[in-house]
C-alpha positions in Angstrom: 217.5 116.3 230.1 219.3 112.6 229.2 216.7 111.5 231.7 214.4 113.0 229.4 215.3 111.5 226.3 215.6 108.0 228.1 212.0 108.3 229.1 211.1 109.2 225.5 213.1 106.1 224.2 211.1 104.0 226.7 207.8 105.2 226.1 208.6 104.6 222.3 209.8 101.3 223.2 206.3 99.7 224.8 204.0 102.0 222.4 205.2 100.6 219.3 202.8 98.6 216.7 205.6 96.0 217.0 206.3 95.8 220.5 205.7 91.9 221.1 208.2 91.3 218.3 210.3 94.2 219.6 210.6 92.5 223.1 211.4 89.1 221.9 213.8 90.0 220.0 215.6 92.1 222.3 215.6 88.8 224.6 216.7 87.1 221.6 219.4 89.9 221.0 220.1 89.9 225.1 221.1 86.1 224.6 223.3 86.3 221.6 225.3 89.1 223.4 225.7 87.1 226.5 227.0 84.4 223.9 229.2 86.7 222.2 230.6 88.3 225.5 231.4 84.6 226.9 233.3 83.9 223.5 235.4 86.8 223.8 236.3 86.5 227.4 236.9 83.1 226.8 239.4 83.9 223.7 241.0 86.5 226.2 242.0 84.3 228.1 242.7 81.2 225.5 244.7 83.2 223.3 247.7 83.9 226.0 247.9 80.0 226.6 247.2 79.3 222.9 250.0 81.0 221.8 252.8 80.2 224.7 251.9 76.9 223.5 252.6 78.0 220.5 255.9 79.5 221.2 254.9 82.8 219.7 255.0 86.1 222.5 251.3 86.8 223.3 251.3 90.1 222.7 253.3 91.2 220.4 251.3 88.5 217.9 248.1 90.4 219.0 249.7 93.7 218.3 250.7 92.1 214.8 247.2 91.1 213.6 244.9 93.9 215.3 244.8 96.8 212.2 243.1 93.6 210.3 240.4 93.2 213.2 240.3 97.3 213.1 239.5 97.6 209.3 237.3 94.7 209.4 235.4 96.5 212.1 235.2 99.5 210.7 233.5 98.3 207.4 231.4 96.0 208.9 230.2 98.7 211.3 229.3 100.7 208.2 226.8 97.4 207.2 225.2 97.0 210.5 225.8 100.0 212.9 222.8 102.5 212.7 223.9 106.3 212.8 223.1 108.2 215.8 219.6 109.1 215.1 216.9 110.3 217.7 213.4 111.8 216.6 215.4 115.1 216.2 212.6 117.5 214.4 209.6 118.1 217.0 212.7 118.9 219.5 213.7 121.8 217.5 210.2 123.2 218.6 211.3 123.1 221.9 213.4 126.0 223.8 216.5 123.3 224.1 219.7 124.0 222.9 220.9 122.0 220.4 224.5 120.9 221.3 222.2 119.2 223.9 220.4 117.0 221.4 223.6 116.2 219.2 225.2 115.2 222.9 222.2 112.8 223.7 222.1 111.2 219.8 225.9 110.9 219.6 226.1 109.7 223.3 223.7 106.7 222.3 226.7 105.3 219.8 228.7 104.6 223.1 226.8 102.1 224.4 226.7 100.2 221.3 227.9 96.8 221.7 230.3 97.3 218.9 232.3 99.6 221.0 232.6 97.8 224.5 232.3 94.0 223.2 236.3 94.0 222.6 236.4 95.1 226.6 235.3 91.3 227.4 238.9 90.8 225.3 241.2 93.2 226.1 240.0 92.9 229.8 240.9 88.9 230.7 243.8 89.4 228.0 245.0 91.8 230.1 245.1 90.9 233.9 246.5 87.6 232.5 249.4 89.6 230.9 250.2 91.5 234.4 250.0 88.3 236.5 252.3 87.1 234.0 255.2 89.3 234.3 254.1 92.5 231.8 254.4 95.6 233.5 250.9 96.9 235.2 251.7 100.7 233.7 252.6 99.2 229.9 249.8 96.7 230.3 247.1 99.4 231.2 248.4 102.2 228.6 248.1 99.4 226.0 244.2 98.6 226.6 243.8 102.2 227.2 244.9 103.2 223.4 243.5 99.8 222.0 239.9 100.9 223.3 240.1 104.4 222.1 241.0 103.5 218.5 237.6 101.5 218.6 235.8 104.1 219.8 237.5 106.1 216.8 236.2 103.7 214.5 232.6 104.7 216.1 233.1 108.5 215.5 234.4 107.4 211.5 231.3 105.5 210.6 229.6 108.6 211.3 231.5 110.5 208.6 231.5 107.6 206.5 228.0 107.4 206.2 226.7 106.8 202.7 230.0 107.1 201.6 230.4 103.8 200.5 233.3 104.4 197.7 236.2 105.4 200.5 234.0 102.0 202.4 235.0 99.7 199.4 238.4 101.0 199.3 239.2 100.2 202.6 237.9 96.7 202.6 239.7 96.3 199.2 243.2 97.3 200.6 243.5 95.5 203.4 241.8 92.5 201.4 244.4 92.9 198.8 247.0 93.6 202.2 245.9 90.5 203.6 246.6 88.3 200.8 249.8 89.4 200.2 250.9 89.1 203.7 249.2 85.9 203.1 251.4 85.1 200.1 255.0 86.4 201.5 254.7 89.4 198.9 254.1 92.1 201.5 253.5 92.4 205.4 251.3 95.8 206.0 251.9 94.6 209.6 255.7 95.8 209.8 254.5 99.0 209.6 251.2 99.0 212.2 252.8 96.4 214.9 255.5 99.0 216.5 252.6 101.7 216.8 250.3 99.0 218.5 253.7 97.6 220.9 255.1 101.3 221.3 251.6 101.4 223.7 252.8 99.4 225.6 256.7 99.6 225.8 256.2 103.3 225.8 252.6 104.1 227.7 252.8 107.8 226.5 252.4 106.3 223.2 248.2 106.1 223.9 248.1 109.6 224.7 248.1 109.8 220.3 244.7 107.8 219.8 243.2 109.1 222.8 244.1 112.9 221.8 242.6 111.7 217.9 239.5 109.8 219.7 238.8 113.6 221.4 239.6 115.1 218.2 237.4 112.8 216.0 234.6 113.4 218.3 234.5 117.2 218.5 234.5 116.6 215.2 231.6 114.4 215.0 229.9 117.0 217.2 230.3 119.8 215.1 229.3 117.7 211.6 225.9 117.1 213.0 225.7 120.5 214.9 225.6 122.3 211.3 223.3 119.5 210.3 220.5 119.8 212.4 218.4 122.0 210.8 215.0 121.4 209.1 216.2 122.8 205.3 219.7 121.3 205.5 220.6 118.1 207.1 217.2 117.0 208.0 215.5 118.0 204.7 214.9 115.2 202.1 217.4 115.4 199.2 215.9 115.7 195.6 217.7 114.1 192.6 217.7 115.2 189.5 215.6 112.4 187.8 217.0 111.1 184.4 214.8 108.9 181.8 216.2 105.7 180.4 213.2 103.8 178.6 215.0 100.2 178.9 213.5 98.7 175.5 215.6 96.0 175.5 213.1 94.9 178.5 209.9 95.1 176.1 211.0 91.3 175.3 209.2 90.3 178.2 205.6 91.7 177.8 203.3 92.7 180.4 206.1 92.0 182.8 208.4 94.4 181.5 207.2 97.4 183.3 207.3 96.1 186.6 211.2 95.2 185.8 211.9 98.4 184.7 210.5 100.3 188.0 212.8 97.4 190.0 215.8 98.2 188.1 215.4 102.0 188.2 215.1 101.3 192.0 218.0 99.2 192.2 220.5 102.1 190.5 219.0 105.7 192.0 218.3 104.7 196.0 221.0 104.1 198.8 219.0 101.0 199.9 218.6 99.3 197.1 222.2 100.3 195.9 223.9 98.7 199.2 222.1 95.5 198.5 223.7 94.7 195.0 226.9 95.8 196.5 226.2 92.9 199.4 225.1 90.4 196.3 228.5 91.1 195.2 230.4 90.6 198.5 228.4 86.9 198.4 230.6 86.0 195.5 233.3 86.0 197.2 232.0 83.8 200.1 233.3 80.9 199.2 236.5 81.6 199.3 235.7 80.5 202.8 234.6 77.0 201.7 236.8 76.1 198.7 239.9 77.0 199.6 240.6 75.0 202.8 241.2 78.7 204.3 238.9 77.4 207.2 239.5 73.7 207.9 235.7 73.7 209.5 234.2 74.3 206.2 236.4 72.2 204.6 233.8 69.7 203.3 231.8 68.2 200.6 228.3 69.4 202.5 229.6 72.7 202.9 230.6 73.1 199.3 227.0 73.1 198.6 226.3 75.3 201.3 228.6 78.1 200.1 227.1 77.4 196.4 223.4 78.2 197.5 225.5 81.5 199.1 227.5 82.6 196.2 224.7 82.3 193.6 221.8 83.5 195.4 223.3 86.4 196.6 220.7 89.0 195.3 218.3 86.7 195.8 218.7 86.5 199.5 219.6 90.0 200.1 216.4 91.5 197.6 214.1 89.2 197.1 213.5 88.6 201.2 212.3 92.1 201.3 209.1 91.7 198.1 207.0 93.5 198.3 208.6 95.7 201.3 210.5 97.5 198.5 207.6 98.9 196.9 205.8 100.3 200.2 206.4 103.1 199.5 203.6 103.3 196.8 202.1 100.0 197.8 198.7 100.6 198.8 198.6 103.1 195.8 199.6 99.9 193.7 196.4 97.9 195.1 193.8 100.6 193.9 195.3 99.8 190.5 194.0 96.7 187.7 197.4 95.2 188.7 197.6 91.2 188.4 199.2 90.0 191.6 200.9 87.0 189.2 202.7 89.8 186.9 203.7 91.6 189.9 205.2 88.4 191.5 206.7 87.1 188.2 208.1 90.1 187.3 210.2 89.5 190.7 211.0 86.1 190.4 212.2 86.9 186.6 214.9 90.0 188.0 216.3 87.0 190.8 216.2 84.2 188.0 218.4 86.3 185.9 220.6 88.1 188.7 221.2 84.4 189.5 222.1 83.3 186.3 224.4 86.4 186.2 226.1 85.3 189.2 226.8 81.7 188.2 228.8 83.1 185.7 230.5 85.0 188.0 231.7 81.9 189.6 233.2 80.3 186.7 236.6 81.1 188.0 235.7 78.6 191.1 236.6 75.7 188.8 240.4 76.6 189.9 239.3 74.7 192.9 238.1 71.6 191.3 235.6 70.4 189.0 233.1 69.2 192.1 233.1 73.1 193.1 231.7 74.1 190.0 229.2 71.1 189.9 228.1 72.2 193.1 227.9 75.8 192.5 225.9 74.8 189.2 223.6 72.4 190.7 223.0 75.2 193.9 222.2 77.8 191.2 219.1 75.8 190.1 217.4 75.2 193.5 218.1 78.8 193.9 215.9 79.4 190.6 213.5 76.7 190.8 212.9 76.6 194.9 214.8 79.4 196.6 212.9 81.9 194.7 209.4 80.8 195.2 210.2 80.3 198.9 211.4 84.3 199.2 208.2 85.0 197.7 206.4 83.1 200.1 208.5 84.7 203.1 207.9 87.8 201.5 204.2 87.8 202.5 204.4 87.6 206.3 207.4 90.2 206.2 205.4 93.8 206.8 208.6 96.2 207.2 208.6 99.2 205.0 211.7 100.0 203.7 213.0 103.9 203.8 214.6 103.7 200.1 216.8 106.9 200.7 218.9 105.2 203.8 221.8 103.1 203.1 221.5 101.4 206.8 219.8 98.2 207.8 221.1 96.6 204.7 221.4 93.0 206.5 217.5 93.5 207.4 215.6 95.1 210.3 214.3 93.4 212.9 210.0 93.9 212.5 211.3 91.3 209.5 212.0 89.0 212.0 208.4 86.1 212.3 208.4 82.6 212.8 206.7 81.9 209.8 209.6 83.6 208.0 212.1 81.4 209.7 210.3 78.4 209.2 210.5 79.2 205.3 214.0 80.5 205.7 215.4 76.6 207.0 215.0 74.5 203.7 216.6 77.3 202.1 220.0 76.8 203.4 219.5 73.3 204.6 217.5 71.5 202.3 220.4 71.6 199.5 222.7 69.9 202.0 219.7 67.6 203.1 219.5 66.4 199.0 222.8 66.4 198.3 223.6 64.4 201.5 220.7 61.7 200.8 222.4 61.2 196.9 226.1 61.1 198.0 225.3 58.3 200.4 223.0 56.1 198.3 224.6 56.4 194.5 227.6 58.7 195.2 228.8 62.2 195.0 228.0 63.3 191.4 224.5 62.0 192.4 224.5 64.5 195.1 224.7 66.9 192.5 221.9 65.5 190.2 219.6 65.4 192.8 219.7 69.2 194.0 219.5 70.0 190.5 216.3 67.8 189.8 214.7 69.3 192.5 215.7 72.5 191.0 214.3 71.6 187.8 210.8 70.2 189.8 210.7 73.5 191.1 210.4 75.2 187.7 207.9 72.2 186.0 205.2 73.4 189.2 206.1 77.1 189.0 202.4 78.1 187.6 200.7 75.7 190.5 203.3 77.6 193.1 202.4 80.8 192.0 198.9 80.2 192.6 199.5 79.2 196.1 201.7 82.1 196.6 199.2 84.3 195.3 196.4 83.4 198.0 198.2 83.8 200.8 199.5 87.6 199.2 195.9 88.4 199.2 195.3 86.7 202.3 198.2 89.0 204.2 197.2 92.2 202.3 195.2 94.1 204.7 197.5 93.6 207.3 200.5 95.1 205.1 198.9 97.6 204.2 198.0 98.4 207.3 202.5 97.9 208.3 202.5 100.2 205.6 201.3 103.0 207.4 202.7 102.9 210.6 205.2 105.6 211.7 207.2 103.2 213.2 
């Protein structure tokens, strides 16, 4: 029967509409794994000499700082990880039993590389630590427990799906954790390193996540056991609709209607919900730049980086996806008298204002120096005057309908993924830096500044002419997304 499934998976695989980007990209995906599994063997075995050098025990520093690599793995699963989901419904017309089906779907989470990347860690990290003194049965108990509370993070994710309250709770305490073990105020670690050492001084101390990984799995079993049934967990949920006529919209004419559909999307649909929650997250991104947290990003080119980031949150993580959010209804929206400018204005109007919202946000910034908030000002409007025309644009060759009622693929799916998309995607993040580098050197940093911000400006003075060249290629592209549109897959 997994033989089966496998085949099915395969066939699906090289029948697809998309397979040609579907196969690059899984050499493109092959590549970045083979990167990532080199980085963390070669931290594996860094990290033992790194901190004997150091003068700080090897493990027992790794058994300090692992609950923060845990929770952060657990919420970003939640982001990225796609639940366990096969083409469950035309197998309920077949005589197979269904613990069978929930075994195959759930069994496909295990070979996620989420779950056996950390082995290319905890492996070298390991046999170095054996050939090093550490006893073989302490050593081998440790990695034991270590990889089953990952795989319990696996099993979690299931359970946590769409619950992204008990998600933001979790990232907020051990964000709030981590700064006050950052500050001397409180160390969460004093409680979560013996647990993590008792592994290994004590081996019978991994029986307790292996006996909770078995437990959390039956579990998972069980949830989607119940589940699996066409008028319970498989059927479409209906909400109860409520009416809010958003007059204080009318301001803005014709456009007005097409900006309240966007921000009646934006509050009732998982999708669309997770993406202002990741336009908040971006606010806080440059905490990574400003503070000197990371001394690589501690630089006047990356200050304007991090700007273009923290103000165009929404406008990165939305407006990439126009007209994908409306495909919903799209080709009934093409039958209709509706002006392709008024469509694509009222767009660029929600990200011009969601920006201007988030520049405010990042007042507070100015803690860090009156540069940061130049840059963060000046990176606002290129987001408004260029960035915004340039997602439009992308938006065109990008043909992935979007399934408003799941909360996954939040960070983007991979039929988004073009060349002509990446092309337009480069002066987005780079062009800024490009500007602000060509002003600091020839009149100085403020003029760094100015200039992004003139372009900015340009970018509004031509926005009619811009429009017009956006347009044209949106009629150019429209059979072919209509055509996206209606593909199954």
């Amino acid at each position: 029967m997994i033989k089966q499934f496998l085949k099915l998976e395969w066939k699906a695989f090289f029948r697809s509409p998309t397979f040609q980007v579907n196969l690059f990209l899984k050499i493109l995906m092959g590549l970045g794994v083979l990167y990532m599994v080199f980085v963390f063997a070669a931290m594996g075995i860094g990290v033992y000499f790194g901190l004997t050098e150091m003068e700080m025990e090897p493990l027992e520093t790794v058994n300090k700082y692992i609950i923060y690599y845990l929770a952060f793995d657990l919420v970003l699963r939640y982001f990225i990880q796609k639940m366990p989901i096969i083409n469950i419904k035309p197998f309920l017309l077949l005589p197979l039993k269904k613990s069978r089906i929930v075994n195959v779907a759930l069994g496909k989470t295990a070979g996620y590389y989420f779950n056996w990347l950390p082995a290319f860690f905890l492996i070298p990290f390991s046999i170095i630590l054996v050939m090093n003194g550490y006893e073989l049965t302490g050593v081998l108990a440790w990695h034991i427990g270590i990889m089953a509370l990952i795989y319990i993070n696996n099993f979690i994710n299931i359970f946590l799906n769409n619950v992204t309250v008990v998600v933001l709770f979790i990232a907020a305490l051990f964000a709030i954790s981590g700064g006050l073990h950052y500050k001397g105020y409180f160390d969460i670690t004093n409680y979560t390193k013996p647990f993590f050492h008792g592994m290994y001084a004590s081996p019978w101390m991994a029986i307790i996540p292996v006996l909770i990984l078995c437990s959390v799995a039956y579990s998972a079993f069980l949830y989607f056991k119940k589940r699996i049934f066409l008028d319970s967990g498989l059927s479409e949920k209906i909400d109860i609709a409520t009416t809010d006529n958003m007059a204080w919209l009318d301001r803005f004419g014709k456009l007005s209607t097409f900006l309240k559909n966007d921000i009646k999307l934006l509050m009732r649909n998982k999708r669309s919900k997770k993406t202002v929650f990741i336009s908040v997250l971006f606010l806080f991104y440059g905490l990574l730049f400003f503070t000197g947290a990371v001394k690589t990003y501690d630089g006047v080119f990356w200050r304007m980086f991090a700007a273009i980031f923290v103000t165009g949150g929404f406008l990165f993580s939305f407006g990439q996806f126009v007209p994908s959010w409306d495909s919903s209804y799209y080709p009934l929206m093409m039958t209709q008298n509706i002006s392709y400018k008024e469509y694509l204005k009222s767009k660029w109007l929600l990200m011009v204002l969601a920006t201007m919202v988030s520049t405010i946000l990042c007042i507070p910034y100015l803690y860090f120096g009156w540069e940061v908030l130049a840059a963060i000002v000046a990176g606002s409007i290129f987001n408004m005057g260029i960035n915004t025309h340039l997602v439009l644009l992308g938006g065109a060759f990008i043909k992935t309908p979007i399934d408003l009622t799941s909360g996954k693929k939040a960070f983007g799916d991979k039929n988004s993924f073009n060349l002509k998309v990446l092309l337009i995607s480069l002066p987005k993040m780079f062009g800024p830096m490009a500007l602000y580098a060509i002003g600091h050197y020839t009149w100085g940093p403020v003029w760094g500044f100015v200039l992004v911000a003139i372009v900015g400006c340009v970018g509004f003075a031509f926005r009619d002419i811009v429009f017009n060249m956006i347009i044209k290629i949106y009629k150019k592209e429209k059979y072919k997304t209509l055509q996206a549109y209606k593909q199954a897959n």
